[in-house]
N, CA, C and O atoms as a Tripos MOL2 file, in Angstrom:
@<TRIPOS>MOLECULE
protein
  272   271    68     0     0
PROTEIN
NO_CHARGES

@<TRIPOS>ATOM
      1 N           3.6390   -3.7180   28.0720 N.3       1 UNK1
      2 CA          2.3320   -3.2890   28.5210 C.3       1 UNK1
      3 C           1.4080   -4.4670   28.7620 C.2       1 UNK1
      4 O           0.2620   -4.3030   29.1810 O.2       1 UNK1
      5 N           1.9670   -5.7540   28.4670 N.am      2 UNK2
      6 CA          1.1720   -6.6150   28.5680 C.3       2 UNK2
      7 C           0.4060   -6.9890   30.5040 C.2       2 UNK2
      8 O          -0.6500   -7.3590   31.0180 O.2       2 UNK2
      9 N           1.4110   -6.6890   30.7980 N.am      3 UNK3
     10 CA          0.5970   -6.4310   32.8390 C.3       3 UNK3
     11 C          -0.0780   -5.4100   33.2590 C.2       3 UNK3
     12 O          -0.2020   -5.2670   34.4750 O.2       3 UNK3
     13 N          -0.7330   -4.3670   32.2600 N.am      4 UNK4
     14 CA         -1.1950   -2.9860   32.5600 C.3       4 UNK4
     15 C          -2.7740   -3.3550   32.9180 C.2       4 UNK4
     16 O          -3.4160   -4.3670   32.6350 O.2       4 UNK4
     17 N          -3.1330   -2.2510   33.5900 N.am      5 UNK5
     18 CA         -4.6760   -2.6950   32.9840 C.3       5 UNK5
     19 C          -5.0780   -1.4030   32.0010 C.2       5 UNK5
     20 O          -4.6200   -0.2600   31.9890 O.2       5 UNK5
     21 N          -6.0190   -1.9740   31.2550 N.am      6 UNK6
     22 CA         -6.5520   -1.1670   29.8810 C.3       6 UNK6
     23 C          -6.7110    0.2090   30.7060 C.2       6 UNK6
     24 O          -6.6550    0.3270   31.9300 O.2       6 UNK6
     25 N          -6.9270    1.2430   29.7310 N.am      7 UNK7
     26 CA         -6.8190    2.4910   30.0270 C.3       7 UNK7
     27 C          -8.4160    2.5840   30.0550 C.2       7 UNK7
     28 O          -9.2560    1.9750   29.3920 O.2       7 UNK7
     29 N          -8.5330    3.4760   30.9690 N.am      8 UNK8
     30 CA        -10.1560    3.9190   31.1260 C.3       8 UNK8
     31 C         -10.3350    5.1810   30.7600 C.2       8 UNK8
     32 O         -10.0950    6.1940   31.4180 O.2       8 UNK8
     33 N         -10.8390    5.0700   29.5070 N.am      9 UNK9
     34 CA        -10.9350    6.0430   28.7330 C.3       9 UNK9
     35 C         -12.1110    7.5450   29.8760 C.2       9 UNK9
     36 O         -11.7480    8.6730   30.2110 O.2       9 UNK9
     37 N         -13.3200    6.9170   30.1100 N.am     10 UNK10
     38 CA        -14.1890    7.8580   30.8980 C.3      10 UNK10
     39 C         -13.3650    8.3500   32.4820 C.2      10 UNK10
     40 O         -13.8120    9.0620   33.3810 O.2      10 UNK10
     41 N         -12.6440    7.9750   32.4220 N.am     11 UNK11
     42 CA        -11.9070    8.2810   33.8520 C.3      11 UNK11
     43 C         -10.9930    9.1610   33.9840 C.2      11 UNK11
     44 O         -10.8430    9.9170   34.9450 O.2      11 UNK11
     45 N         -10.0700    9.0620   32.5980 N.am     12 UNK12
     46 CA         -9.2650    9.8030   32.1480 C.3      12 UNK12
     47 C          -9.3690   11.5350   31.8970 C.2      12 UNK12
     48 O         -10.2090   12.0160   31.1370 O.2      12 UNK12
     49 N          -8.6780   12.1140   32.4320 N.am     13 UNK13
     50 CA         -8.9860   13.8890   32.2120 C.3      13 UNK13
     51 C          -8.5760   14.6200   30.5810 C.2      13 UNK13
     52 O          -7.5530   15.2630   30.3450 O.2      13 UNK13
     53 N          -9.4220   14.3790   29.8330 N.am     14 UNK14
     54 CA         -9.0530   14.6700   28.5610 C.3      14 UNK14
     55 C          -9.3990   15.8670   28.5040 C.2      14 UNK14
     56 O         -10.0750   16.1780   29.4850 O.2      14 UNK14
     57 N          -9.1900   16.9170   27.5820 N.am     15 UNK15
     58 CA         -9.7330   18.1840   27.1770 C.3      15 UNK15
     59 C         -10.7550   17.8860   26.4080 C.2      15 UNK15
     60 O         -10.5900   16.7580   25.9430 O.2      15 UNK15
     61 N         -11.6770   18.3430   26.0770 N.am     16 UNK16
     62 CA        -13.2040   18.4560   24.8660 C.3      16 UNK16
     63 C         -12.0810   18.8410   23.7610 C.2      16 UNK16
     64 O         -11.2680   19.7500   23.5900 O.2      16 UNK16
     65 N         -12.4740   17.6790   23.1200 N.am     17 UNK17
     66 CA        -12.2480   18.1630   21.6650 C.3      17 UNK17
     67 C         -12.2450   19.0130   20.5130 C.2      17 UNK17
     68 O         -11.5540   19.0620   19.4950 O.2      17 UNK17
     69 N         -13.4200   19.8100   21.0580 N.am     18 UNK18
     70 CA        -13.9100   20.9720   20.5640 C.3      18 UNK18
     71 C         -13.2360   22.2050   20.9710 C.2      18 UNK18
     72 O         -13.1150   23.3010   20.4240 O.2      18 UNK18
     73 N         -12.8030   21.6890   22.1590 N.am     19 UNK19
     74 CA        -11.8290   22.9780   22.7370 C.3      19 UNK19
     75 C         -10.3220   22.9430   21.9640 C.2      19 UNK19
     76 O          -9.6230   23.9460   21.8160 O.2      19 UNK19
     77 N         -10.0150   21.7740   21.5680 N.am     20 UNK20
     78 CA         -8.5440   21.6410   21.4900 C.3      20 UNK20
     79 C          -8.1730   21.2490   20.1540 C.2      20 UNK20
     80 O          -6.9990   21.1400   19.8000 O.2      20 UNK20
     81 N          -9.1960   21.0310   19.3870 N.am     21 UNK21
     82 CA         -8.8890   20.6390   17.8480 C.3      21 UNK21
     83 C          -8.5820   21.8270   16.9650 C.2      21 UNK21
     84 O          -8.3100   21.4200   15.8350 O.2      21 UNK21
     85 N          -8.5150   23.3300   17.0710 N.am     22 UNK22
     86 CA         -8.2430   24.2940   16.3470 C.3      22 UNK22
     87 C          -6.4660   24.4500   17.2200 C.2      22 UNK22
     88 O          -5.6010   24.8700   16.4520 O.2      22 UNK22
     89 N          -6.2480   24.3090   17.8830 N.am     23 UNK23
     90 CA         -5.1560   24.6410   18.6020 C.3      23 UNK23
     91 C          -4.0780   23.2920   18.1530 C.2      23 UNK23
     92 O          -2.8850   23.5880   18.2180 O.2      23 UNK23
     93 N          -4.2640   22.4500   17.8930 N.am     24 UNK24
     94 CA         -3.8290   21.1350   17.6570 C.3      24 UNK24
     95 C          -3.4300   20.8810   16.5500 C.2      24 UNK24
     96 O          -2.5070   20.0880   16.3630 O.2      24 UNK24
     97 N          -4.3610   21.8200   15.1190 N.am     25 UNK25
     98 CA         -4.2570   22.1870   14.0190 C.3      25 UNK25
     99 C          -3.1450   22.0800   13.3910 C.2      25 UNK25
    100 O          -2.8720   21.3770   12.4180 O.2      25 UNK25
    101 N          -2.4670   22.8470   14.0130 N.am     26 UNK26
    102 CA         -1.0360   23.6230   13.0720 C.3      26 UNK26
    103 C           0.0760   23.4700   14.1230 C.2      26 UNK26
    104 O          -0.4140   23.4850   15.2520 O.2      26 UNK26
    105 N           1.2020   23.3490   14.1230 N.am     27 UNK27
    106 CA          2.2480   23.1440   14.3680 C.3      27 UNK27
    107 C           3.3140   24.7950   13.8700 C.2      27 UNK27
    108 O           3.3740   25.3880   12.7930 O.2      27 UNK27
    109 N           3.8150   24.9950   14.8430 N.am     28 UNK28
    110 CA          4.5250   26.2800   14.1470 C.3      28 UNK28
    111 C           5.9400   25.4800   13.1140 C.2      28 UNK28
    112 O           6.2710   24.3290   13.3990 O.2      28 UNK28
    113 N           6.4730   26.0430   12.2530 N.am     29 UNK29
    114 CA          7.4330   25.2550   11.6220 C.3      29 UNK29
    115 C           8.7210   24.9800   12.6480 C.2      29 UNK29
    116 O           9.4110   23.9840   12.4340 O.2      29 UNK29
    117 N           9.0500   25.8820   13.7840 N.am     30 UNK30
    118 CA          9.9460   25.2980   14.4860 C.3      30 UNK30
    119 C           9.5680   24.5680   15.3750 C.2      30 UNK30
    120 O          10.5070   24.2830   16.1170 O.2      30 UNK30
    121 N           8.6660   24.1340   15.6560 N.am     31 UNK31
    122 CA          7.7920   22.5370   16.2930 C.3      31 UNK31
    123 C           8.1290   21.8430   15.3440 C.2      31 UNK31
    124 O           8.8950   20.9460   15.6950 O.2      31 UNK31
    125 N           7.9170   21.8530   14.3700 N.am     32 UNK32
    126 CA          7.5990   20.8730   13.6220 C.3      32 UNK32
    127 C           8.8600   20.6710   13.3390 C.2      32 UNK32
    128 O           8.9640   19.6300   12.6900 O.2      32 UNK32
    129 N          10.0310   21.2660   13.5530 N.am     33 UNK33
    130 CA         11.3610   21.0060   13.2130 C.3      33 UNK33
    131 C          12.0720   20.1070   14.1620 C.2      33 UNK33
    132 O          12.7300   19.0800   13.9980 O.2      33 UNK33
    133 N          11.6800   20.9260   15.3830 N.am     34 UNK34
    134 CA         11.6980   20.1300   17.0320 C.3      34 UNK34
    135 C          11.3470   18.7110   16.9330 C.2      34 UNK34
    136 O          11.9610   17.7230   17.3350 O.2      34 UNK34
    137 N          10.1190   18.8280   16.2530 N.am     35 UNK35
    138 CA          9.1290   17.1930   16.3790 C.3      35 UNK35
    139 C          10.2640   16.3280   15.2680 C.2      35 UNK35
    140 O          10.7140   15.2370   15.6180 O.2      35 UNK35
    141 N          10.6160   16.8960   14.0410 N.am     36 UNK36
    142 CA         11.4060   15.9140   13.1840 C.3      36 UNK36
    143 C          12.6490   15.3690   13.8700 C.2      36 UNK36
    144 O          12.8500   14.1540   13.8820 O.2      36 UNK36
    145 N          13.8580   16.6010   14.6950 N.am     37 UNK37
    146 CA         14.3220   15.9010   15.5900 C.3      37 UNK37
    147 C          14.5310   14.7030   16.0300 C.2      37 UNK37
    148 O          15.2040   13.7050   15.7750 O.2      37 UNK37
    149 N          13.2930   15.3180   17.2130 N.am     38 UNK38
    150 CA         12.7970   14.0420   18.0230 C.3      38 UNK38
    151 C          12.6750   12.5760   17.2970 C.2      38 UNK38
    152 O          13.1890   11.4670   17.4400 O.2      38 UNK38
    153 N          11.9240   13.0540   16.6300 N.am     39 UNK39
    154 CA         11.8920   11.5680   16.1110 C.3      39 UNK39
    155 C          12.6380   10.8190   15.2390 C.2      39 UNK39
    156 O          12.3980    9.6170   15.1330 O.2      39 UNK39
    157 N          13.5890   11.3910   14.5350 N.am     40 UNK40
    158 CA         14.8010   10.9620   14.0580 C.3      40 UNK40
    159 C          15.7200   10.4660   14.8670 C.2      40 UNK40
    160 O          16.4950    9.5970   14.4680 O.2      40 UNK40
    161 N          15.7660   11.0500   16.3700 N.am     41 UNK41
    162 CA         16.5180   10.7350   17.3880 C.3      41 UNK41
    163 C          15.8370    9.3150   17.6480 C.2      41 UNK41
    164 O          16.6950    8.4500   17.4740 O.2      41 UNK41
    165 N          14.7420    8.8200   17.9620 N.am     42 UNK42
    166 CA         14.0750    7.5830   18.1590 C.3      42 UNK42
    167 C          13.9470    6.6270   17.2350 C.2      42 UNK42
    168 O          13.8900    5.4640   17.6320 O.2      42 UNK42
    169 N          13.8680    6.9400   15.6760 N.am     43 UNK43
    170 CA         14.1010    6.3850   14.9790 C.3      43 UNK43
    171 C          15.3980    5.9990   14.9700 C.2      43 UNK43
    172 O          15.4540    4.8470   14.5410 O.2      43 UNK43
    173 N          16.5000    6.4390   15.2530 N.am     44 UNK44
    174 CA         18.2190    5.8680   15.0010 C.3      44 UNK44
    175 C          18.5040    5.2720   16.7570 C.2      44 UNK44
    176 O          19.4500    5.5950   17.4760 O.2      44 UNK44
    177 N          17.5380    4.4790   17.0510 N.am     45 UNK45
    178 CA         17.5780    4.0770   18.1400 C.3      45 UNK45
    179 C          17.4180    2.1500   18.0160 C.2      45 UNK45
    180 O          17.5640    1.3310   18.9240 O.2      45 UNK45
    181 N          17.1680    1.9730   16.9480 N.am     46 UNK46
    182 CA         16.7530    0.8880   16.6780 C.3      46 UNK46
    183 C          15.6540    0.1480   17.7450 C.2      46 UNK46
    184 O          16.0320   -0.9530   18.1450 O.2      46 UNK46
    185 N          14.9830    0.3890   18.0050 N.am     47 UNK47
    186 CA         13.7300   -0.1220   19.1380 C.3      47 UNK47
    187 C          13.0660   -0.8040   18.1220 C.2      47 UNK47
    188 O          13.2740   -0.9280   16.9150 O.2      47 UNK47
    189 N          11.9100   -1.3660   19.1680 N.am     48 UNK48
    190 CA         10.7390   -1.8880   18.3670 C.3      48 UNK48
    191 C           9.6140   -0.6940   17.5390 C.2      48 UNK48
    192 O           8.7540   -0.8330   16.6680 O.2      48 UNK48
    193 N          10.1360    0.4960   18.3170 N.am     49 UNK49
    194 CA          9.0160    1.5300   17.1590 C.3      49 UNK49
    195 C           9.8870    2.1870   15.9880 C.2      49 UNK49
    196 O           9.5330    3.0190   15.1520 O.2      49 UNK49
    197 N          10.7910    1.7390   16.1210 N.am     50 UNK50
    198 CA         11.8050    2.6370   14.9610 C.3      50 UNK50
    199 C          11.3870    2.4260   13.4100 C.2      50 UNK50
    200 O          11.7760    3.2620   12.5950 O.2      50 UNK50
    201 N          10.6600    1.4060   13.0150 N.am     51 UNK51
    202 CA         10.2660    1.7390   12.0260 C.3      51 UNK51
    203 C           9.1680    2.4200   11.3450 C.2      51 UNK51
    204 O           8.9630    2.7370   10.1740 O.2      51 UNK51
    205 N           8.2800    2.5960   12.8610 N.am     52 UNK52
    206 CA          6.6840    3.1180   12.4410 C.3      52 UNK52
    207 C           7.6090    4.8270   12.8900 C.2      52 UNK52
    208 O           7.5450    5.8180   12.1640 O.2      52 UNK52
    209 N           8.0680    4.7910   13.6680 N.am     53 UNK53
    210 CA          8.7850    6.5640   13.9480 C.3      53 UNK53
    211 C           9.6180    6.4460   12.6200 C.2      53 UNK53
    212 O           9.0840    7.2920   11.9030 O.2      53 UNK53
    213 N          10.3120    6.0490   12.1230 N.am     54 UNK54
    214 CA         11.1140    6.7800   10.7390 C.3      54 UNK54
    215 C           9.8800    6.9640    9.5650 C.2      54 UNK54
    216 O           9.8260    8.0550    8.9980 O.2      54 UNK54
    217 N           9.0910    6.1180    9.2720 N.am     55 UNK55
    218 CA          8.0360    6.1680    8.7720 C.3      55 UNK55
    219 C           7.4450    7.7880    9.0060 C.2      55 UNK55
    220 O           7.6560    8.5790    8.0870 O.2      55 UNK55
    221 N           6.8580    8.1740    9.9820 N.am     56 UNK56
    222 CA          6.5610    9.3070   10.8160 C.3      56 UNK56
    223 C           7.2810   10.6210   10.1850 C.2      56 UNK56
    224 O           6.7540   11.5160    9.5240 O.2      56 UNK56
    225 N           9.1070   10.4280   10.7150 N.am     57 UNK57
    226 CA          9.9940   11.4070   10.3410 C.3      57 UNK57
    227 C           9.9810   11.7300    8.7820 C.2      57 UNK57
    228 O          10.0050   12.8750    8.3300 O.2      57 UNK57
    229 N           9.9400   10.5720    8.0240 N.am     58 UNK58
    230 CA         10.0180   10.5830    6.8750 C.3      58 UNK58
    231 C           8.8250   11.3860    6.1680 C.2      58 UNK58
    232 O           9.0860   12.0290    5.1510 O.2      58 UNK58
    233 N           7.6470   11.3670    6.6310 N.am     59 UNK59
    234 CA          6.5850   12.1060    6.4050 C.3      59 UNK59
    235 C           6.2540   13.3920    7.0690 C.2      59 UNK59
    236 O           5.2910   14.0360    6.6540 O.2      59 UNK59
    237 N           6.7940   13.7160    7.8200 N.am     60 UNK60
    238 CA          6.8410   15.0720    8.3340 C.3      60 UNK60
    239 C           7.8860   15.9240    7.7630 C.2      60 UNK60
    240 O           7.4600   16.9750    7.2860 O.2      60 UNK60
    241 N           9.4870   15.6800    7.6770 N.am     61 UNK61
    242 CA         10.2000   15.8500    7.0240 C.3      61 UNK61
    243 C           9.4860   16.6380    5.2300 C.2      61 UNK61
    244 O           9.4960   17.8500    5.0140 O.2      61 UNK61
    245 N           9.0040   15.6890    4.3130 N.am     62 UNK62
    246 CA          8.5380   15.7020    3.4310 C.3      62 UNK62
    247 C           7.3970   17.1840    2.8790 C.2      62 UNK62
    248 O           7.1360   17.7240    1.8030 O.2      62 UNK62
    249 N           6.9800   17.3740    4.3460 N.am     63 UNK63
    250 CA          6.0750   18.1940    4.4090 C.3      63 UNK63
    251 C           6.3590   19.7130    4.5290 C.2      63 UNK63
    252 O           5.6310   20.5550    4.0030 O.2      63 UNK63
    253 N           7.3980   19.9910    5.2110 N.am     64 UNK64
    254 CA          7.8060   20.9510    6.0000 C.3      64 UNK64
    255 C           9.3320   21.6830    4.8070 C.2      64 UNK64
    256 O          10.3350   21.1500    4.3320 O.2      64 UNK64
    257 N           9.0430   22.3960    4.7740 N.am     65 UNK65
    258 CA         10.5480   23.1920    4.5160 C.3      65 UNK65
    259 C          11.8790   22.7790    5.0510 C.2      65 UNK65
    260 O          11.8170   22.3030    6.1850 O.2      65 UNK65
    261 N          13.1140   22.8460    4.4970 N.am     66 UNK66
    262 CA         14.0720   22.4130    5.1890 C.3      66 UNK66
    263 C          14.3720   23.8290    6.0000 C.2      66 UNK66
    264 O          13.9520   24.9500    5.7130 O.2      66 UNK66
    265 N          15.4960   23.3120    7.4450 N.am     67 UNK67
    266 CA         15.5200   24.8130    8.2250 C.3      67 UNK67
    267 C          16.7940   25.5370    7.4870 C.2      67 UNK67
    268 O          17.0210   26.6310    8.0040 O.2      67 UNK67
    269 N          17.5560   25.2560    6.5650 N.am     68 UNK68
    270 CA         18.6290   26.1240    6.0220 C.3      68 UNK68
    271 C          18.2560   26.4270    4.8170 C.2      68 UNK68
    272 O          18.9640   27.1480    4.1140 O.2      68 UNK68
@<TRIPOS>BOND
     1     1     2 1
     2     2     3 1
     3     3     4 2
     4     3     5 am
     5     5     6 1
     6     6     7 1
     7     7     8 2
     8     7     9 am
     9     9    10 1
    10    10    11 1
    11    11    12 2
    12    11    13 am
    13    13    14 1
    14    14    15 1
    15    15    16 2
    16    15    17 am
    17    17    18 1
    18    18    19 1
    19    19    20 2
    20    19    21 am
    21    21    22 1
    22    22    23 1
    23    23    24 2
    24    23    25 am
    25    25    26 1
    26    26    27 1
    27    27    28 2
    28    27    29 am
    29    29    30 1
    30    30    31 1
    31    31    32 2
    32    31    33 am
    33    33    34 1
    34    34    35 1
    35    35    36 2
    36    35    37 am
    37    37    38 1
    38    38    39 1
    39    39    40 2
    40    39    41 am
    41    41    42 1
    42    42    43 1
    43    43    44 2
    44    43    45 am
    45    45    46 1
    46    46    47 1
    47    47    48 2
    48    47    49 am
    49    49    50 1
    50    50    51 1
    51    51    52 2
    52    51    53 am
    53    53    54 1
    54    54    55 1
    55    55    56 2
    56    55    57 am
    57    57    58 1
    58    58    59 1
    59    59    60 2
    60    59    61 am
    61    61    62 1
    62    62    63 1
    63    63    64 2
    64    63    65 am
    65    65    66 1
    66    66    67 1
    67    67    68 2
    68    67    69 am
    69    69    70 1
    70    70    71 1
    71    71    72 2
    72    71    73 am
    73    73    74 1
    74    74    75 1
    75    75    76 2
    76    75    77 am
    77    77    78 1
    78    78    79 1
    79    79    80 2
    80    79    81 am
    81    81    82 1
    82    82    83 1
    83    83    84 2
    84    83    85 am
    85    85    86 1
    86    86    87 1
    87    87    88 2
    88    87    89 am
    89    89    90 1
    90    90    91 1
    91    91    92 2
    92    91    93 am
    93    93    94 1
    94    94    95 1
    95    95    96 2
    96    95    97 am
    97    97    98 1
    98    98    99 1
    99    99   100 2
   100    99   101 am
   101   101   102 1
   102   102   103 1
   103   103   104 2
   104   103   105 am
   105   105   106 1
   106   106   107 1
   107   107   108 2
   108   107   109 am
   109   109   110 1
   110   110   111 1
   111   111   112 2
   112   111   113 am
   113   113   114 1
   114   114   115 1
   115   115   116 2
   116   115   117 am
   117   117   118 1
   118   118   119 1
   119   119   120 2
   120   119   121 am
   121   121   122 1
   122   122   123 1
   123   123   124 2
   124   123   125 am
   125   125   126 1
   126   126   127 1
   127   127   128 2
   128   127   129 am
   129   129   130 1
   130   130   131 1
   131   131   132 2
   132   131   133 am
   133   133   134 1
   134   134   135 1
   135   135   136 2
   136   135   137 am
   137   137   138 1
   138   138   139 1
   139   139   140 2
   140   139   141 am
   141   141   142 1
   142   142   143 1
   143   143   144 2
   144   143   145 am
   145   145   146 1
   146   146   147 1
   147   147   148 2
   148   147   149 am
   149   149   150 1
   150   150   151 1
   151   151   152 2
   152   151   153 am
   153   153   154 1
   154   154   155 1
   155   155   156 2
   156   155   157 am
   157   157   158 1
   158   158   159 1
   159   159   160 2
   160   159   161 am
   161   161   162 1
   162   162   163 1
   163   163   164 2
   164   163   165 am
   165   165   166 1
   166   166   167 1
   167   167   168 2
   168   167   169 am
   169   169   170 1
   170   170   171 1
   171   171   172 2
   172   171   173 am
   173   173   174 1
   174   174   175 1
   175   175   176 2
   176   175   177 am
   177   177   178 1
   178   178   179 1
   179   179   180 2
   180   179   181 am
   181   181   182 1
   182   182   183 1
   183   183   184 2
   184   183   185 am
   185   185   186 1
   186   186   187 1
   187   187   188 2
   188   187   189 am
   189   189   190 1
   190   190   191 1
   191   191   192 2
   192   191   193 am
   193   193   194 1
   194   194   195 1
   195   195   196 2
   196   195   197 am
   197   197   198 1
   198   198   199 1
   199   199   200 2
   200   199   201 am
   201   201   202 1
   202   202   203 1
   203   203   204 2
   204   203   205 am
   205   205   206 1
   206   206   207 1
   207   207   208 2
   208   207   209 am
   209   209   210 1
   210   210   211 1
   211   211   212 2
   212   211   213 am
   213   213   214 1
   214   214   215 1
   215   215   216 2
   216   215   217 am
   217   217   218 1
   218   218   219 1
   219   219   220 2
   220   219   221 am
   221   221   222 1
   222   222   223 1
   223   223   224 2
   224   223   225 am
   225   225   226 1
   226   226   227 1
   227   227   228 2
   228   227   229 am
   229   229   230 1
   230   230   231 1
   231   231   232 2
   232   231   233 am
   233   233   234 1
   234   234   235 1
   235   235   236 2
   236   235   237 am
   237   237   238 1
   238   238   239 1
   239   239   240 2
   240   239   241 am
   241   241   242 1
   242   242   243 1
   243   243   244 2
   244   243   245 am
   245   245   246 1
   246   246   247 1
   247   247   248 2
   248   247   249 am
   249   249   250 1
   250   250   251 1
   251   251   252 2
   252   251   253 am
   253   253   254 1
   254   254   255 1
   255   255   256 2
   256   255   257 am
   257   257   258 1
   258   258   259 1
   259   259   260 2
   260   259   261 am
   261   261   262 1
   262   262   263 1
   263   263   264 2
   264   263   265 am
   265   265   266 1
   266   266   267 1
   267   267   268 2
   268   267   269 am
   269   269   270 1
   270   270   271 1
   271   271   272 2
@<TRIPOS>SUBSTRUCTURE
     1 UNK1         2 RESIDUE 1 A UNK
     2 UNK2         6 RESIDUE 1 A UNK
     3 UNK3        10 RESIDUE 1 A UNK
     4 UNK4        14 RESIDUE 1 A UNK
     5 UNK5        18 RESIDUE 1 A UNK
     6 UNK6        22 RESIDUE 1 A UNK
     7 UNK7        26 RESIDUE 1 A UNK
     8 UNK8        30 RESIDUE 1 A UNK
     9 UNK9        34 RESIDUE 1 A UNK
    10 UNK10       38 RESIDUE 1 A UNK
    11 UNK11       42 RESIDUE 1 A UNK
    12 UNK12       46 RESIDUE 1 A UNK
    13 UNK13       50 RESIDUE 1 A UNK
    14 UNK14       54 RESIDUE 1 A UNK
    15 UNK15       58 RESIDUE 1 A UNK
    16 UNK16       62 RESIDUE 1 A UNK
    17 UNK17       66 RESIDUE 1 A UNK
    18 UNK18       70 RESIDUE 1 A UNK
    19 UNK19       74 RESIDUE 1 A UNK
    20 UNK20       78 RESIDUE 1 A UNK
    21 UNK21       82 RESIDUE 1 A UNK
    22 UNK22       86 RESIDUE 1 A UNK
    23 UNK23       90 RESIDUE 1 A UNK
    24 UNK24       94 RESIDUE 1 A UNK
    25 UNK25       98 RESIDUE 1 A UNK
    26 UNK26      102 RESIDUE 1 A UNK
    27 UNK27      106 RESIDUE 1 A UNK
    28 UNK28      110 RESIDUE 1 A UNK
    29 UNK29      114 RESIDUE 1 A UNK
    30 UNK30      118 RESIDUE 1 A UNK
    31 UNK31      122 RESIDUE 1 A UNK
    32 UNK32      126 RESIDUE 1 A UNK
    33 UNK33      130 RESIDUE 1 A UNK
    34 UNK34      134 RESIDUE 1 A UNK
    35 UNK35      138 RESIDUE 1 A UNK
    36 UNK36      142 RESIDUE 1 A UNK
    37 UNK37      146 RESIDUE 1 A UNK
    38 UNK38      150 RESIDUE 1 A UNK
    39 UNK39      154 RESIDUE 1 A UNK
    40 UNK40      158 RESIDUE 1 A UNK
    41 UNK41      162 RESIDUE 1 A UNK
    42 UNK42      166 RESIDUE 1 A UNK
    43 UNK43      170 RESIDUE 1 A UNK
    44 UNK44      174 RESIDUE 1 A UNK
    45 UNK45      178 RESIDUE 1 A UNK
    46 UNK46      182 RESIDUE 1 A UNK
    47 UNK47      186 RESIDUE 1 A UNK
    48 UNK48      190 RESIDUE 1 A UNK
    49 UNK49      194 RESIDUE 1 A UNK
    50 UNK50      198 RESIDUE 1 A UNK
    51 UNK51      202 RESIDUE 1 A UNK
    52 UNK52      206 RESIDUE 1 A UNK
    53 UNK53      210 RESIDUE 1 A UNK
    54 UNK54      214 RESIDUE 1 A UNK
    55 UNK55      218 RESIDUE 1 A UNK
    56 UNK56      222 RESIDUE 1 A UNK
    57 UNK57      226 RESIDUE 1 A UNK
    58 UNK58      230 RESIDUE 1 A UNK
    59 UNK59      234 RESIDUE 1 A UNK
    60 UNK60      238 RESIDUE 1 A UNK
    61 UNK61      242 RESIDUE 1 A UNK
    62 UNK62      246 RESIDUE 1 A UNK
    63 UNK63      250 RESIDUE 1 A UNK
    64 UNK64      254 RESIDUE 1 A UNK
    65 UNK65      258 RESIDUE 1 A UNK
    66 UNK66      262 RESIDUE 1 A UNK
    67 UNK67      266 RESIDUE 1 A UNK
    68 UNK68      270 RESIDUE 1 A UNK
């Protein structure tokens, strides 16, 4: 990202916050199962984010019920 130019935040089409922070809330548990997935899949990828994503998995994981 170092050749990008910075993101322009006022330019950008965001939703109001106010609109989208009750909806954003909660995660159904099979999202959130989906989301552990995912990111377990990226985490066993060895990249440069694999340790802040296992970090992530590891804490979502923690949170959530197992699915069996």
């Amino acid at each position: 990202m170092d050749d990008c130019d910075p993101l322009d935040l006022d330019a950008a089409d965001f939703a109001p916050g106010e609109d989208t922070a009750e909806r954003l809330a909660l995660l159904t548990l099979e999202e959130a199962h989906d989301l552990l997935r995912l990111l377990q899949a990226v985490a066993g990828e060895d990249g440069p984010l694999s340790p802040d994503v296992d970090r992530w998995a590891r804490e979502i994981a923690g949170r959530i019920p197992s699915e069996n």
